[in-house]
TORVO-800265 format. One record per residue: x, y, z of N, C-alpha, C in turn; chain. Coordinates in nm, 4 decimals, decimal comma, always signed. Example, Ala and Ser with C-alpha at 12.3 -4.5 7.8 and 13.67 -1.06 7.14 Angstrom:
<rs>
      n_px      n_py      n_pz     ca_px     ca_py     ca_pz      c_px      c_py      c_pz  koldren
   +1,3190   -0,5690   +0,7800   +1,2300   -0,4500   +0,7800   +1,3200   -0,3300   +0,7800        A
   +1,2850   -0,2250   +0,7080   +1,3670   -0,1060   +0,7140   +1,2900   +0,0030   +0,7870        A
</rs>
This chain:
<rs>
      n_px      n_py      n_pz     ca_px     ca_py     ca_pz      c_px      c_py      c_pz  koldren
  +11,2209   +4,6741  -12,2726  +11,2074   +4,7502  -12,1502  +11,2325   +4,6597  -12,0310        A
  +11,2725   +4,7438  -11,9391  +11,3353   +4,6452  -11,7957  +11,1492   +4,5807  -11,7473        A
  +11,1900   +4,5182  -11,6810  +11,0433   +4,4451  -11,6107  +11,0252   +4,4831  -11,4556        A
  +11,0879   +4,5269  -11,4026  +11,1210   +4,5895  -11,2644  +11,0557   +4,7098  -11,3185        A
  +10,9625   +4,7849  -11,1537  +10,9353   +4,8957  -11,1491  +11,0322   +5,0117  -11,2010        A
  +10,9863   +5,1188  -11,2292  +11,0196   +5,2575  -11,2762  +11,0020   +5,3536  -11,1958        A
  +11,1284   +5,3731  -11,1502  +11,0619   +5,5426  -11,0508  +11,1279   +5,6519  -11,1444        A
  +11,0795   +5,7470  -11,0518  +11,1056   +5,8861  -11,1016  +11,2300   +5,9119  -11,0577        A
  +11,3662   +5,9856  -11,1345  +11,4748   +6,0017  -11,1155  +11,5798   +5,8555  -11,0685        A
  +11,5191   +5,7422  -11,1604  +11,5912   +5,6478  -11,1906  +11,7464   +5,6454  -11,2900        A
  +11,8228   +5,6675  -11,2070  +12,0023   +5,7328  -11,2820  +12,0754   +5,5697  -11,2759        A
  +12,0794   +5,5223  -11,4491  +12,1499   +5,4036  -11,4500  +12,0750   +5,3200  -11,5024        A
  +11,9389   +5,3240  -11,5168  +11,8431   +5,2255  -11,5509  +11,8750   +5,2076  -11,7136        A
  +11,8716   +5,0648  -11,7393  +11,9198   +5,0504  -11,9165  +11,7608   +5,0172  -11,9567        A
  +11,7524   +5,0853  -12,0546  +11,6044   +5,0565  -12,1567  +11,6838   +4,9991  -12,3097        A
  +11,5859   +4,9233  -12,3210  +11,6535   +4,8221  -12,4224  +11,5283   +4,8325  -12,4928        A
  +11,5619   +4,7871  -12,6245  +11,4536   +4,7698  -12,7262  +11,4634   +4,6675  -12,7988        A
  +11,4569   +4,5708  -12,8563  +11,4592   +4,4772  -12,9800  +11,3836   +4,4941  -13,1202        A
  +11,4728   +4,5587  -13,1816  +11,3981   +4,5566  -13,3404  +11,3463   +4,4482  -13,4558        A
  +11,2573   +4,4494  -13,4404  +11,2013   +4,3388  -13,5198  +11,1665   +4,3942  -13,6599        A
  +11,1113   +4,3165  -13,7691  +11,0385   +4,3408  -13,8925  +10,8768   +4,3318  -13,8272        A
  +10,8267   +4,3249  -13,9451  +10,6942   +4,3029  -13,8993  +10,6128   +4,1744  -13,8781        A
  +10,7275   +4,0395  -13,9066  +10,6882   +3,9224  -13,9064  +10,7563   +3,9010  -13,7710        A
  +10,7889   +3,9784  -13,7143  +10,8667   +3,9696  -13,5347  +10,9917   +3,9051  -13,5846        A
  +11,0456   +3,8625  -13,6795  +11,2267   +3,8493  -13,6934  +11,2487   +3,9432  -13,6329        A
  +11,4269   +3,8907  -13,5498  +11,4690   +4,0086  -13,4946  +11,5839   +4,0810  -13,6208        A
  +11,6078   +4,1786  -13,6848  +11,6473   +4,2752  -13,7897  +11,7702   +4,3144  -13,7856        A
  +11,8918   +4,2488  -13,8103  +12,0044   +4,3017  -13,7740  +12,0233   +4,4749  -13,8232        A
  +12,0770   +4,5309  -13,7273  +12,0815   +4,6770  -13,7343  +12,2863   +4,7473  -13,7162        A
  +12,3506   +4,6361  -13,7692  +12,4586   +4,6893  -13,7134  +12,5560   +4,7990  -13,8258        A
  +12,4575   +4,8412  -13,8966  +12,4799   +4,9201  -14,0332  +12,4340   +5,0332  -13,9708        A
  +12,3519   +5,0545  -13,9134  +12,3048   +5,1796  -13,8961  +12,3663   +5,2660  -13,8082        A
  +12,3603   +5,4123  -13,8887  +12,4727   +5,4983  -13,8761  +12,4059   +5,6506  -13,7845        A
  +12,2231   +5,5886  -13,7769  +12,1493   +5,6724  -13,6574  +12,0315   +5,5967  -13,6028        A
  +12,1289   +5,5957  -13,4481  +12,0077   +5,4931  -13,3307  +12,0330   +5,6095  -13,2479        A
  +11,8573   +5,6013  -13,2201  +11,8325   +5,7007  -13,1333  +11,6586   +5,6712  -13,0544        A
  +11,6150   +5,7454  -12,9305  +11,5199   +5,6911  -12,8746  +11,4408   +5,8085  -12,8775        A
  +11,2811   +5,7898  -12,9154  +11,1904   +5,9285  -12,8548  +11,1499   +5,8875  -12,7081        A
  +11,1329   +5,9283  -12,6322  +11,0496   +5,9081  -12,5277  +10,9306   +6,0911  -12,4995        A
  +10,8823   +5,9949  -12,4705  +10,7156   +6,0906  -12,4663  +10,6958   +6,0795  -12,3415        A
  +10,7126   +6,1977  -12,2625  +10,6925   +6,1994  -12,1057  +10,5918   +6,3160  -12,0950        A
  +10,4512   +6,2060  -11,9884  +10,3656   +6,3311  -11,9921  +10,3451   +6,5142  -11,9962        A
  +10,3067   +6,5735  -11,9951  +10,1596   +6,5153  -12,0680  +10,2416   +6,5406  -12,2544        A
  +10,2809   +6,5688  -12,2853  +10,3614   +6,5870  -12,4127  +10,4526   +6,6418  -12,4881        A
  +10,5862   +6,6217  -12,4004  +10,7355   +6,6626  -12,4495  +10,7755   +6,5478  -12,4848        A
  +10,8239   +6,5342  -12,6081  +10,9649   +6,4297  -12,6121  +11,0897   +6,4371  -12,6669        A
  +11,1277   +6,3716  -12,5518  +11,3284   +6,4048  -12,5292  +11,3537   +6,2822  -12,6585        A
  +11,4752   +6,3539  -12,7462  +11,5407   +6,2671  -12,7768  +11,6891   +6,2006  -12,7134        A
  +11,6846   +6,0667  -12,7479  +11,8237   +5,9990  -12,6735  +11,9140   +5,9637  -12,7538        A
  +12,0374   +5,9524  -12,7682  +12,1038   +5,8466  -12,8684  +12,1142   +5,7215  -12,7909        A
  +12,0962   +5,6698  -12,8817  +12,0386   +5,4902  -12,8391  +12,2214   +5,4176  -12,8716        A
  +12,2538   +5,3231  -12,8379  +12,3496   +5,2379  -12,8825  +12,3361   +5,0837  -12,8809        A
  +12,4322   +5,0116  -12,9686  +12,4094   +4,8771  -12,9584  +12,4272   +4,8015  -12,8137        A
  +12,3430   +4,6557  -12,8499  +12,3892   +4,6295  -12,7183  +12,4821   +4,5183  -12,7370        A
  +12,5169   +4,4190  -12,7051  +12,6234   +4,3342  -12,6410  +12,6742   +4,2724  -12,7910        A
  +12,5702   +4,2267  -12,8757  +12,5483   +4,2188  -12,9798  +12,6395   +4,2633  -13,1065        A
  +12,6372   +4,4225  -13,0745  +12,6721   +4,5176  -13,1996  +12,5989   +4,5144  -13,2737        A
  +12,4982   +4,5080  -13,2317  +12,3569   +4,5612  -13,3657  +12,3388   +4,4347  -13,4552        A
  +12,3743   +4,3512  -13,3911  +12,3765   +4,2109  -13,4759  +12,1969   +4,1196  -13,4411        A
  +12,2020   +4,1526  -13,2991  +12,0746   +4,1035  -13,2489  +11,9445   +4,1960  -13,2364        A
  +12,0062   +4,3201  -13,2808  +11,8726   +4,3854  -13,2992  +11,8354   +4,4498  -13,2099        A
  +11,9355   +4,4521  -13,0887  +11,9415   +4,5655  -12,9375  +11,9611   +4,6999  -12,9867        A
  +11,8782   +4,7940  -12,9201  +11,9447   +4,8904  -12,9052  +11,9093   +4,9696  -12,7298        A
  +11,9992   +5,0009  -12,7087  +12,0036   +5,0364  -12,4976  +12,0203   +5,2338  -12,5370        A
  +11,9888   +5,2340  -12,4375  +11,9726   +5,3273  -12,4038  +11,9942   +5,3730  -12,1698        A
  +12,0970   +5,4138  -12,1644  +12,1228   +5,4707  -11,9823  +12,0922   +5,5653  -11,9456        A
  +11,9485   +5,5372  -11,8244  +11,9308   +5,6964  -11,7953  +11,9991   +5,7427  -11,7573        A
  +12,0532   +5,9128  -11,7127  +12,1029   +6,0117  -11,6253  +12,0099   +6,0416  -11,5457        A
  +12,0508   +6,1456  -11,4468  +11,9776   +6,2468  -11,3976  +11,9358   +6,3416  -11,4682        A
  +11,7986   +6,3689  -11,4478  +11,6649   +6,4278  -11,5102  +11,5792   +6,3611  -11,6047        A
  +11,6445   +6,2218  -11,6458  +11,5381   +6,1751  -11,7672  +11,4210   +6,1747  -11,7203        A
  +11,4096   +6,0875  -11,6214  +11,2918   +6,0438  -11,5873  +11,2303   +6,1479  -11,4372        A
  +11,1652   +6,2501  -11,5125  +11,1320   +6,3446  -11,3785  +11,0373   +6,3520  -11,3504        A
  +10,9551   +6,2978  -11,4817  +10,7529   +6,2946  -11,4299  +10,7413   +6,2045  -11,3727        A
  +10,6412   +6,1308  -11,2689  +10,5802   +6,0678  -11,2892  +10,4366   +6,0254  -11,3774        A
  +10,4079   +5,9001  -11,4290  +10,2913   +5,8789  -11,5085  +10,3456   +5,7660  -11,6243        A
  +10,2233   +5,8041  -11,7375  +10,2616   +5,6733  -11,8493  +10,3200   +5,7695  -11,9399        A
  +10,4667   +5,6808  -11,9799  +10,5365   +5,7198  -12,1106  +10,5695   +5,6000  -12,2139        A
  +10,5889   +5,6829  -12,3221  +10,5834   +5,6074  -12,4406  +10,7129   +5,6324  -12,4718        A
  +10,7596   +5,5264  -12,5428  +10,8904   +5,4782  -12,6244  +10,9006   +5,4622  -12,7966        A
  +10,9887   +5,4973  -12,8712  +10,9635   +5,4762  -12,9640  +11,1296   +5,4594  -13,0181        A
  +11,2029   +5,3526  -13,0856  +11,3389   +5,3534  -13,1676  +11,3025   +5,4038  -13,3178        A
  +11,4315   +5,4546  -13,3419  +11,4896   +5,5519  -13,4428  +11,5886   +5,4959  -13,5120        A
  +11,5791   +5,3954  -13,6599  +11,7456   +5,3629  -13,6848  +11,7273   +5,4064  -13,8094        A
  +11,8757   +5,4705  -13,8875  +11,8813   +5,5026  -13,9890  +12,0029   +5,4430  -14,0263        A
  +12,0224   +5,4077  -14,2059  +12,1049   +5,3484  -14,2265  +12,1530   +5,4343  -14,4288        A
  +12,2287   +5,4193  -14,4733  +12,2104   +5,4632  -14,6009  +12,0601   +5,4681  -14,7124        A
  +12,0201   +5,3294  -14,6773  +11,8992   +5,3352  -14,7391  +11,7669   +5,3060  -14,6837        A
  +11,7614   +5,2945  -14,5412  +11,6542   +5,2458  -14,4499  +11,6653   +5,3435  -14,3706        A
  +11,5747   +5,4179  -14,3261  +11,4882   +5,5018  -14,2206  +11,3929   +5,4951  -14,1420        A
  +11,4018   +5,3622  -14,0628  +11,2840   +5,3107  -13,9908  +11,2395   +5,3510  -13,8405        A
  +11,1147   +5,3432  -13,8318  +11,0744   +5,3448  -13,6367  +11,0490   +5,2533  -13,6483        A
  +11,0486   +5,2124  -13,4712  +10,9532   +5,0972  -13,4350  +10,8511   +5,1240  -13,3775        A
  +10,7266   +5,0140  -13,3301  +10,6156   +5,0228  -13,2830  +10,6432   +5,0899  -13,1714        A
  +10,5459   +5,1785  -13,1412  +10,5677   +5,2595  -13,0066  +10,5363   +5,1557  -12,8912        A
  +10,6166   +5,1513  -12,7600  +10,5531   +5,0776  -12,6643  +10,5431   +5,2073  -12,5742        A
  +10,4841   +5,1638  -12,4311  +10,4286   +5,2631  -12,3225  +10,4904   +5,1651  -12,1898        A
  +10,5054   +5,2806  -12,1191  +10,5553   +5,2145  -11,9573  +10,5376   +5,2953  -11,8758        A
  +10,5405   +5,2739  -11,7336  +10,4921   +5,3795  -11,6588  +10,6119   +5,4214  -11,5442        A
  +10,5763   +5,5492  -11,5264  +10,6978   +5,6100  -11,4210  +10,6384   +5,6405  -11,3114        A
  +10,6595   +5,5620  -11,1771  +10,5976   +5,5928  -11,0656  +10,7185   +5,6919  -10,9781        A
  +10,5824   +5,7624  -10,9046  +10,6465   +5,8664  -10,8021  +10,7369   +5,7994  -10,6817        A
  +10,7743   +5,8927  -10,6068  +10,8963   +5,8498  -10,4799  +10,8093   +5,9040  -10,3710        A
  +10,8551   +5,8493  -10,2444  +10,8239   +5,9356  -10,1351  +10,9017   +6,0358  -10,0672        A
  +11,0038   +6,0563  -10,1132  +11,1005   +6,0968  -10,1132  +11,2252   +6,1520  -10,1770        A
</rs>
């Protein structure tokens, strides 16, 4: 996830993920034939995204994701979660959480 604030109706913002195992190796993923993102935006809808590699090619274990207009329309705390599927692996990752602050405008 970016480290810079989050507003609401942020168009362009890249969310990134790094897939690890459970010993925190990072997991090459460049086999997998479904990357995709949940996000959980209060109080409890979640949009799915298709996720893609990043610079990498799924070699380092990126997967990005670019908002549009409307992703991000609540403000509050949302949760993240990656999606990769491969012929014989069907994995998530640990959910993380981030927060979407309002505009004044």
């Amino acid at each position: 996830m970016p480290q810079a604030e989050i507003h609401g109706s942020d168009i362009g913002l890249v969310i990134s993920v790094t897939v690890k195992d459970s010993d925190g190796v990072v997991v090459d993923i460049s086999g997998a034939v479904l990357t995709e993102f949940y996000l959980l935006k209060p109080p409890d809808t979640v949009l799915t995204k298709a996720a893609v590699f990043g610079v990498g090619a799924g070699v380092d274990g990126i997967l990005q994701y670019t908002t549009v207009a409307g992703d991000l329309d609540i403000a509050g705390r949302w949760k993240l979660q990656a999606h990769i599927s491969d012929a014989t692996t069907d994995v998530k990752t640990n959910i993380t959480e981030f927060d979407v602050y309002g505009n004044l405008a």
